[in-house]
N, C-alpha and C positions, 0 to 999 in steps of 0.2 A: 416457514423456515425455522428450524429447530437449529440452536446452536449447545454443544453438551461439552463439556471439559471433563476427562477424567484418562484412564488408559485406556487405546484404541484396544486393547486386549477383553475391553468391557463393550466399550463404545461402537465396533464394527458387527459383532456379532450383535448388541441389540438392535441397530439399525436394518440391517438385514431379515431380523425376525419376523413371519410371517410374509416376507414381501418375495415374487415370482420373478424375477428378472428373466429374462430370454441370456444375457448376456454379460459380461462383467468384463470391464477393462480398466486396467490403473495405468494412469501417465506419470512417468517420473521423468527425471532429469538423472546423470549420471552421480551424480552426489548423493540423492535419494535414493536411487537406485541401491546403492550400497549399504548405505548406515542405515533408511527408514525402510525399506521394501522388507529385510529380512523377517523385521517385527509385523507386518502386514499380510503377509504372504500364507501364512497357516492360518489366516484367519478368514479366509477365502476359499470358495467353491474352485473348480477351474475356472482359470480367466485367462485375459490378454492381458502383457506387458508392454507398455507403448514406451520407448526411452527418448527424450530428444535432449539437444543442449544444454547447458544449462548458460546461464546468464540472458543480461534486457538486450543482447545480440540479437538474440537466439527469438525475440519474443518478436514473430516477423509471421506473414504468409507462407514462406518456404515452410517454416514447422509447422504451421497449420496443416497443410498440404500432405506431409509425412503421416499427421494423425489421422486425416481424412481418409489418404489410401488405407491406411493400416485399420480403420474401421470398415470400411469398404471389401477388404479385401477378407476379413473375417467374416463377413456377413451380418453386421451386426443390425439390426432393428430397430423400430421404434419403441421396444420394451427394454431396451438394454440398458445399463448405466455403465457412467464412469466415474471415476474415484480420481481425484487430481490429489495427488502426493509430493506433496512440494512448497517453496514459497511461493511468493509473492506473481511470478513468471510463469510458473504452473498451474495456480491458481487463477491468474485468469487466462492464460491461454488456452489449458486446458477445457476450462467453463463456455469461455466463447468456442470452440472447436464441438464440445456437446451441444450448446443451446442454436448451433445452427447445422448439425448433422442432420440430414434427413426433417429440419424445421423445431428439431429441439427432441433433447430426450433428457435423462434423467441424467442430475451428478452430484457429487459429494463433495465438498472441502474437507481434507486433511492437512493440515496446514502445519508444516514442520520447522517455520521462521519463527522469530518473537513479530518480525514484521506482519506477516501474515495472521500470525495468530491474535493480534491487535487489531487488525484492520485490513488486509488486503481481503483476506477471506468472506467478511462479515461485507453483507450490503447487496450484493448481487450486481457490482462493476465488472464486466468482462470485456476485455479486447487485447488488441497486439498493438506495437508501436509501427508506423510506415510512412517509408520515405523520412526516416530520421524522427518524426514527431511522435511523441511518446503518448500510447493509447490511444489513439488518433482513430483508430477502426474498431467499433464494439459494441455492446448490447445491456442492458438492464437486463437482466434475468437470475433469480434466486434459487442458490442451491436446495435440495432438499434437506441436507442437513450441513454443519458444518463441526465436526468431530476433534477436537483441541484437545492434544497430550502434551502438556508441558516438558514431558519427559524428553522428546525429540530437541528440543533446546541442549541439551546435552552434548549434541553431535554440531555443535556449532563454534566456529572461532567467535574469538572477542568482537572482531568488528561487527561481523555480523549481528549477536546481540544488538550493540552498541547503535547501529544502523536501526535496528526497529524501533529500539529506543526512543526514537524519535516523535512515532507516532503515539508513545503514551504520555509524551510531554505534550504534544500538539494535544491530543483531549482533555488534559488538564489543563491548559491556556484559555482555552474556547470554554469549556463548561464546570472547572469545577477549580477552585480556587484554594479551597481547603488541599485538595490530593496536590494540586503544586504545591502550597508552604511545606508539605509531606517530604514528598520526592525529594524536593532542593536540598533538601537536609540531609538527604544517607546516600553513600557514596554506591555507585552503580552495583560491584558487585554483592551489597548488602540489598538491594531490593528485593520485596517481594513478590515475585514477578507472577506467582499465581494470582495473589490478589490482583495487581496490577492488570493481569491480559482479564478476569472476569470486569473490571471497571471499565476499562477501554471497550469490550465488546457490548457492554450494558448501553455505554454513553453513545454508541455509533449506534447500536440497533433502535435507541428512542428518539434518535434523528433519523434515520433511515425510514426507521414506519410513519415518521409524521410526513416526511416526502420522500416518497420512495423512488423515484426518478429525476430529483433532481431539478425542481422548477422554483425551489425557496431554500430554503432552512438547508438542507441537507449542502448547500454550496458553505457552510460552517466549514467542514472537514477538507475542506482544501484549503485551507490557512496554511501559509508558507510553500504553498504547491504550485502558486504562479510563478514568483520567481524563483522556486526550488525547482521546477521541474524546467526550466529553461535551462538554470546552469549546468543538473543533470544530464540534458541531451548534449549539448552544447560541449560535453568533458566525456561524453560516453565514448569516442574514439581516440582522445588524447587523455591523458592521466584521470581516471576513470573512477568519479567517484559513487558508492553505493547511494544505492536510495534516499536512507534518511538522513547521508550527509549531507546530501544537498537539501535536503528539506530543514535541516537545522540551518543551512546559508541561510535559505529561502525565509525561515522564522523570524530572523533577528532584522534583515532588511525588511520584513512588512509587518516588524514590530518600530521597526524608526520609521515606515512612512505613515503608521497609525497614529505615535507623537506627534509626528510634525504638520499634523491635521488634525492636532489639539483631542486624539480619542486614548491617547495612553499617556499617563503622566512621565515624566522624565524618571522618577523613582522607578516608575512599571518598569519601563525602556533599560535600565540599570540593572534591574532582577533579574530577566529575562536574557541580556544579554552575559551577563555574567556566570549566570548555570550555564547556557549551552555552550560560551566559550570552553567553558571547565571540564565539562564532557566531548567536546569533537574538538576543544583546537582552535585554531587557526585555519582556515585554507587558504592558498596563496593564488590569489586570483589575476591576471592581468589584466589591467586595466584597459589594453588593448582589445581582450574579447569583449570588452562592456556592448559596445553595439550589436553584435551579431546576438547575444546572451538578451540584449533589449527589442531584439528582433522576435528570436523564437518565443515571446510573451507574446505575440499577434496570435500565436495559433491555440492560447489556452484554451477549453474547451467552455470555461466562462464566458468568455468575450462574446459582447453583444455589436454587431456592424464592429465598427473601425475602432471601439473604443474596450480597450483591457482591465478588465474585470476583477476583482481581489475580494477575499474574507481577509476583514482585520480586526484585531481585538478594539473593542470599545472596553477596554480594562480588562486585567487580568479575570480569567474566567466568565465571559461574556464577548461576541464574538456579532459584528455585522456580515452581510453580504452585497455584493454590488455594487463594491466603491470602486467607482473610476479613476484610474492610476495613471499619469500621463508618462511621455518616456523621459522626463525629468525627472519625476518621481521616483522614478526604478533607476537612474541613473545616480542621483544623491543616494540611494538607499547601498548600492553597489558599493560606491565610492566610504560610505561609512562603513560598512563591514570590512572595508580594507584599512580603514584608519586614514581616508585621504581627503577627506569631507573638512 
């Protein structure tokens, strides 16, 4: 897997070079559809258009099912590719929809999020959310290439930025200590976000090829995704928050349960909570959803038998796996991000 930054206007056409496809389909969402297909579109042979929803709604079997007939119904082969045009919900639904059409065939990442283009793209994670649990059905399998235009940032509101953001603080937490004292210091819309998405994608891909499925090391990059991805689901039907907001929750509670298990000093705990207040806020959590929010942590996809599984910093910039979290733990952790600890 090749990942290349520069403009898709460079980027598609040498990807394409020399290579025979039978068949060419790009999947967008209606949002891409708009602002990024236009830039895509001339730089393409004839192809299919595949459109579905967009949002982590949307990231289900029914769209799977849309893409499948709509390749089916093209005729497409096992020489054909697909080009996922989109974030984070494109890219991997789309990827898991290629790498089990027909037992797998070719596909691209274009990844038109900061989230995506940080991390959802990079790695070769594909699946859908089902039955509520998020990514719950899916596949290891790596694009052929993944084609990063910073430029498509551009067509993005703040939060959304702001939401990927997340995942280039979570890489600097886990492995590089110097790019956090960085960061913490220049105010968001001063970043340098090319630098920024080339480090994030550097730091996932030399954890990614040392385990590429997922059996050690590569369980780093879920830092703040046990219990950021509970409260995620858990808010995905009621006031509905994006991605890397909840994974900035998720950050600072399995940054106080790494404290209080003597792996992060209370200065660490201080830092860290302080930048990402300062960047997301507040969220107003209720206390009353604590247990069902301490429930959906049973189905992280860490978890070993009955007992829930977490990446927590051993100090800034340096990151364990496989610490066992009880549901006290996650419960003090909740209660401190609300100030009720």
């Amino acid at each position: 897997m090749s990942v290349l930054q520069g403009s898709v206007e460079q980027l598609i056409p040498r990807y394409l070079e020399g290579k025979d496809y039978s068949a060419i389909a790009v999947i967008a969402d209606k949002n891409t559809r708009k602002h990024c297909y236009p830039k895509v579109k001339e730089l393409l042979p004839r192809h299919l258009l595949i459109t579905v929803q967009d949002g982590e709604e949307y990231k289900n079997l029914d769209s799977c099912t849309i893409i499948w007939n709509k390749l089916t119904e093209a005729e497409f082969d096992r020489h054909a590719l697909v080009i996922d045009l989109g974030g984070g919900v494109i890219g991997d639904m789309g990827g898991f929809c290629a790498s089990t059409y027909k037992r797998g065939i070719d596909f691209i990442q274009v990844p038109t999020t900061l989230l995506a283009q940080v991390d959802a793209s990079v790695g070769g994670k594909l699946g859908i959310d089902f039955q509520g649990f998020k990514n719950h059905i899916g596949v290891f399998t790596q694009p052929r290439a993944v084609l990063i235009d910073p430029a498509f940032l551009a067509t993005l509101p703040e939060r959304e930025l702001r939401s990927g953001f997340a995942e280039v603080i979570k890489h600097c937490l886990i492995r590089d200590r110097a790019m956090w004292n960085r960061i913490r210091r220049i105010e968001l819309e001063d970043m340098p976000l090319k630098e920024l998405i080339s480090h994030s994608v550097e730091t996932k891909k030399a954890v990614v090829t040392e385990d590429p499925t997922e059996k050690g090391l590569r369980k780093i990059l879920n830092f703040g995704h046990t219990i950021g991805h509970a409260v995620e689901t858990f808010y995905l039907d009621k006031d509905r928050l994006l991605h890397g907001e909840a994974i900035a929750i998720g950050m600072i509670c399995e940054s106080y349960i790494a404290y209080s298990k003597g792996m992060l000093s209370e200065a660490e705990l201080a830092e860290i909570e302080e930048y990402i207040f300062s960047v997301y806020g507040a969220v107003r959590l209720d206390p009353q959803d604590f247990p069902a929010i301490i429930a959906l942590t049973g189905q992280d996809k860490k978890n070993r038998g009955n007992s829930v599984r977490a990446a927590l910093l051993n100090g800034i910039g340096d990151c364990s796996y496989d610490i066992v979290l009880s549901r006290q733990d996650i419960l003090k952790s909740l209660k401190y991000y609300c100030g009720i600890l």
